[in-house]
C-alpha positions as CSV (number, residue, x, y, z in Angstrom):
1,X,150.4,63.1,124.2
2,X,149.8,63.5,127.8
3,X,148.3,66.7,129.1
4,X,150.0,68.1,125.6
5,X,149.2,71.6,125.9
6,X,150.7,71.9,122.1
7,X,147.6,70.4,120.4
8,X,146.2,72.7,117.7
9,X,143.4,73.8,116.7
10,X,143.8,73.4,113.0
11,X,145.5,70.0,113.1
12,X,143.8,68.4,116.0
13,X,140.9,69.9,116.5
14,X,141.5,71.2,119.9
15,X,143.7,73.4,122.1
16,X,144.3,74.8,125.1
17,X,143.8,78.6,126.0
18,X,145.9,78.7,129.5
19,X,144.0,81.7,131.8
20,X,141.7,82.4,129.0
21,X,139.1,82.9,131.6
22,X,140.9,83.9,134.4
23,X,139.9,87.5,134.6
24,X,135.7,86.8,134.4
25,X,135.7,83.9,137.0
26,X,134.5,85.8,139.6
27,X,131.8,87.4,137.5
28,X,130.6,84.2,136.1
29,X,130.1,82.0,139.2
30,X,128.2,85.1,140.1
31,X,126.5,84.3,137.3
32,X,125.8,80.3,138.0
33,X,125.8,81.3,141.8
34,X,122.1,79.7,143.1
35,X,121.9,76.7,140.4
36,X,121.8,73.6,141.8
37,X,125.0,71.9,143.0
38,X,126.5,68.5,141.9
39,X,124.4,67.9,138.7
40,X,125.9,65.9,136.2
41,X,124.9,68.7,133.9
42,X,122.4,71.7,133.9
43,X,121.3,73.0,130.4
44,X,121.5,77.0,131.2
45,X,119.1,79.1,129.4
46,X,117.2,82.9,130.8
47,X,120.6,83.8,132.3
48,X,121.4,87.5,130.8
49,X,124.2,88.1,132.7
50,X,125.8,84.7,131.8
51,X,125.1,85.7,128.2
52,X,126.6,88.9,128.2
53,X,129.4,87.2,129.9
54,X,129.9,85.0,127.0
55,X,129.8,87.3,124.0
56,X,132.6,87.8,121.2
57,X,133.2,90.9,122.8
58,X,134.6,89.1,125.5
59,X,137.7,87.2,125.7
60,X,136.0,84.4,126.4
61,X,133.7,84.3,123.1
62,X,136.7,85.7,121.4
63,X,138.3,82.6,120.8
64,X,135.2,81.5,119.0
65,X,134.6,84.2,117.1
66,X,138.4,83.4,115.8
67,X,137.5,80.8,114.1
68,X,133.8,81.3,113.2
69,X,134.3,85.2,112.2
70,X,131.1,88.1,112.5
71,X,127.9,86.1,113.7
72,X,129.4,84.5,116.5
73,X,127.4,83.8,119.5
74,X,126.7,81.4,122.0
75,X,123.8,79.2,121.3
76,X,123.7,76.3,124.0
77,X,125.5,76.3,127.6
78,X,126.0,73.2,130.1
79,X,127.1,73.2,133.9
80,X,128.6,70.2,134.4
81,X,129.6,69.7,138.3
82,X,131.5,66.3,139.2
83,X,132.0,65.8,143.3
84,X,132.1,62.6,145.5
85,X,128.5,62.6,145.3
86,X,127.7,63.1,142.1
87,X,130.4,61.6,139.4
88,X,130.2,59.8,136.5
89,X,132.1,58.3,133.3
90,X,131.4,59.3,129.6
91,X,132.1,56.9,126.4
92,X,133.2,57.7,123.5
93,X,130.9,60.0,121.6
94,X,130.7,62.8,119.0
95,X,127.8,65.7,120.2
96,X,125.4,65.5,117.5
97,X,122.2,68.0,118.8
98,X,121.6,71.5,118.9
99,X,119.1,73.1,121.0
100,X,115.7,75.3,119.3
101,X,113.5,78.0,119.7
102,X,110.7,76.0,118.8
103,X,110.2,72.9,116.5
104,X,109.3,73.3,113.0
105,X,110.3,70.5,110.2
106,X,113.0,71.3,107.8
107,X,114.4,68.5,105.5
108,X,117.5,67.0,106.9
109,X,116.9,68.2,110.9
110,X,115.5,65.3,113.2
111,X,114.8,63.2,115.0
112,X,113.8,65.8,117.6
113,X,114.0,65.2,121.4
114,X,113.1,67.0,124.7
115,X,115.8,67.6,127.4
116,X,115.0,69.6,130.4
117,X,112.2,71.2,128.3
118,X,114.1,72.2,125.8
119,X,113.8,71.2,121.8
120,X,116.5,69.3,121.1
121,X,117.4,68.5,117.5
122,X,120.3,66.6,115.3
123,X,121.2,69.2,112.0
124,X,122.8,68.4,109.0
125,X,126.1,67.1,110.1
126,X,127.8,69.9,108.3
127,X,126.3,72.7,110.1
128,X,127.7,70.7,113.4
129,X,130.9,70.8,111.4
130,X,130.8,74.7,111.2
131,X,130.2,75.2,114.9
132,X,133.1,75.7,117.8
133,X,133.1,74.1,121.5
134,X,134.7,76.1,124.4
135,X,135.0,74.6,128.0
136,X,135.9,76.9,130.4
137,X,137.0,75.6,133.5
138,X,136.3,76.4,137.3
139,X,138.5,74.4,139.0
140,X,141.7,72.6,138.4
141,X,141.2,69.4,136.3
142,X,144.9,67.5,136.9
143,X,145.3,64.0,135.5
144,X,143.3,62.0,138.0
145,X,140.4,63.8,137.9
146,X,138.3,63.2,134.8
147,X,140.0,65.4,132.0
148,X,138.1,65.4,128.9
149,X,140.2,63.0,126.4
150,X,140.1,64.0,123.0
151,X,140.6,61.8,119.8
152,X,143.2,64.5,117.7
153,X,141.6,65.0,114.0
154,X,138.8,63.0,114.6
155,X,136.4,66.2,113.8
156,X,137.9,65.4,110.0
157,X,136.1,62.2,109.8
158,X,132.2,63.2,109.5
159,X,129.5,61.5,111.2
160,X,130.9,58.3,112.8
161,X,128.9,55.0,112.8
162,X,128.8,54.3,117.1
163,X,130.6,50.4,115.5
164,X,133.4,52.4,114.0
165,X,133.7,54.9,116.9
166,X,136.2,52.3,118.7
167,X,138.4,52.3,115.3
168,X,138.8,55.8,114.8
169,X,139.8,56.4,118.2
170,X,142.4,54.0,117.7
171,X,143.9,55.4,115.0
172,X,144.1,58.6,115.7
173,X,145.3,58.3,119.3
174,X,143.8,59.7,122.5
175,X,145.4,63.3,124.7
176,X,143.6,63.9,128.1
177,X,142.9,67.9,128.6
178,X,144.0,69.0,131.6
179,X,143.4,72.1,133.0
180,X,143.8,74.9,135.6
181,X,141.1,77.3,136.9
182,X,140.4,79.4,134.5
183,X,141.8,77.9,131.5
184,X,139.8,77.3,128.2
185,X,139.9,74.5,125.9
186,X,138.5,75.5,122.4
187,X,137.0,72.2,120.2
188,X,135.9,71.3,116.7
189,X,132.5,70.5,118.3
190,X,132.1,67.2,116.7
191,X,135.0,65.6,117.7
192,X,135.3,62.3,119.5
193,X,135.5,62.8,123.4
194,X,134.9,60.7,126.8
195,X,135.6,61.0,130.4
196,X,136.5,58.5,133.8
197,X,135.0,59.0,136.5
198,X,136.7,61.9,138.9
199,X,138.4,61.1,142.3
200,X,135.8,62.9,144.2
201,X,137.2,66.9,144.0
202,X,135.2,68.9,142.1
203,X,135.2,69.7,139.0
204,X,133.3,72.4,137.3
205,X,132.8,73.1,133.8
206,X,131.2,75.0,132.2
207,X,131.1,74.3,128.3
208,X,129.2,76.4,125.4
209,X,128.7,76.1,122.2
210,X,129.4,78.8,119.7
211,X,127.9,79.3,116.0
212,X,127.8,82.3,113.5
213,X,125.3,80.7,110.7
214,X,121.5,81.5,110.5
215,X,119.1,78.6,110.6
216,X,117.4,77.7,107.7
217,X,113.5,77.2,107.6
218,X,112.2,79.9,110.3
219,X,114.3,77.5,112.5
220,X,115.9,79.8,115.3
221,X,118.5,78.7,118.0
222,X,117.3,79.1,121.5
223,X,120.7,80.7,122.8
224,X,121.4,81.7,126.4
C-alpha cells in the first residue's frame, strides 16, 4: 500500500484530501507565524485567528464536519515541526487523551495528567471513537521523510492492550501517508499510527482534532 492515496475513510480509517488546504496556507502560518521553531510538538490554545481558521465553515473543518455532522468543532491543535535539529521517531500508538476546560471527576474519565499546562484526560474509549483526526500539512512529506504510517481498520478494534499493539499491526498491514503542501489527511482518531525519524527537511504539521458531542458532567473541552 505504499503512499496509496486510495485508502478510505470508511474502510480504513483514513484518507487523503489532496490540496484540501491549499487555499488557507498562507493565512494559517500567519496564524502559527511567532511560535517557536523546531518543537517536536506545541499544544496551540488562545489563537482566534487559528480557530476561526479551522471551523466547519471552512474547507478545512469541512471534512470533519462530514463525518461528525452539526456540532463540529475543533477541540485540540498540535504543531508538530521536524528539522535536522529537532527530529524524532514515534511507536506504535493509539491517541487516547483529550484536552479540558478544567478538571472535574466524572465516572469513567481519568487518569488525568498536565501537558504544557493544560488538563489532560483519557474518556470513555467510545467518545474517542466518535471523534475525527485531520493533519494538514505545511510542507511536502515524500517517502523519506517521516510520513505518518497508519494501520488500515485498526480504529475497528477498540482500546488495544500496548502487548497486542504489535499483533494488530500485523494483521492489518501498515500504508505510509505521504503528502504534498497543503494536503489533508482525515483519521478515525484512535487508530494505530507511528513515525521514523525524518531526513533532516522540514516537516510541518499541523494536526487537530475535531468533535461534535457535548461533555458529560459540567466537563467542557478547552478548544482552540
Amino acid at each position: 500500500m505504499a503512499g496509496d492515496p486510495a485508502l478510505s475513510f470508511a474502510a480504513d480509517g483514513a484518507e487523503l484530501h489532496a490540496g484540501a488546504a491549499a487555499s488557507l496556507l498562507p493565512a494559517l502560518e500567519a496564524a502559527l507565524a511567532g511560535l517557536p521553531d523546531e518543537q517536536a510538538g506545541i499544544r496551540l490554545h488562545g489563537i482566534p485567528s487559528l480557530a476561526a481558521l479551522l471551523s466547519p465553515n471552512l474547507p478545512i473543518g469541512a471534512l470533519a464536519a462530514q463525518t461528525l455532522g452539526a456540532g463540529t468543532r475543533p477541540v485540540r491543535a498540535l504543531l508538530f515541526d521536524k528539522t535536522a535539529a529537532t527530529n524524532w521517531a514515534l511507536g506504535w500508538h493509539q491517541d487516547r487523551t483529550i484536552v479540558i476546560q478544567k478538571r472535574i471527576d466524572v465516572p469513567g474519565f481519568g487518569p488525568w495528567t498536565a501537558k504544557s499546562g493544560l488538563q489532560h484526560v483519557t474518556p470513555p474509549f467510545a467518545l474517542l471513537e466518535s471523534m475525527i483526526t485531520l493533519r494538514i500539512h505545511l510542507d511536502p512529506v515524500p517517502a523519506d521523510n517521516a510520513p505518518l504510517l497508519v494501520a488500515p481498520g485498526s480504529h475497528r478494534w477498540g482500546r488495544i492492550a500496548e502487548d497486542r499493539i504489535e499483533a494488530v499491526v500485523t494483521q492489518c498491514g501498515t500504508a505510509p501517508c505521504l503528502a504534498e503542501r497543503g494536503d489533508v489527511w482525515r483519521y478515525a482518531a484512535p487508530i494505530l499510527h507511528a513515525s521514523a525519524a525524518g531526513n533532516g527537511s522540514r516537516r510541518r504539521v499541523l494536526q487537530v482534532d475535531y468533535a461534535a458531542a457535548p461533555l458529560p458532567g459540567g466537563l467542557r473541552w478547552l478548544g482552540l
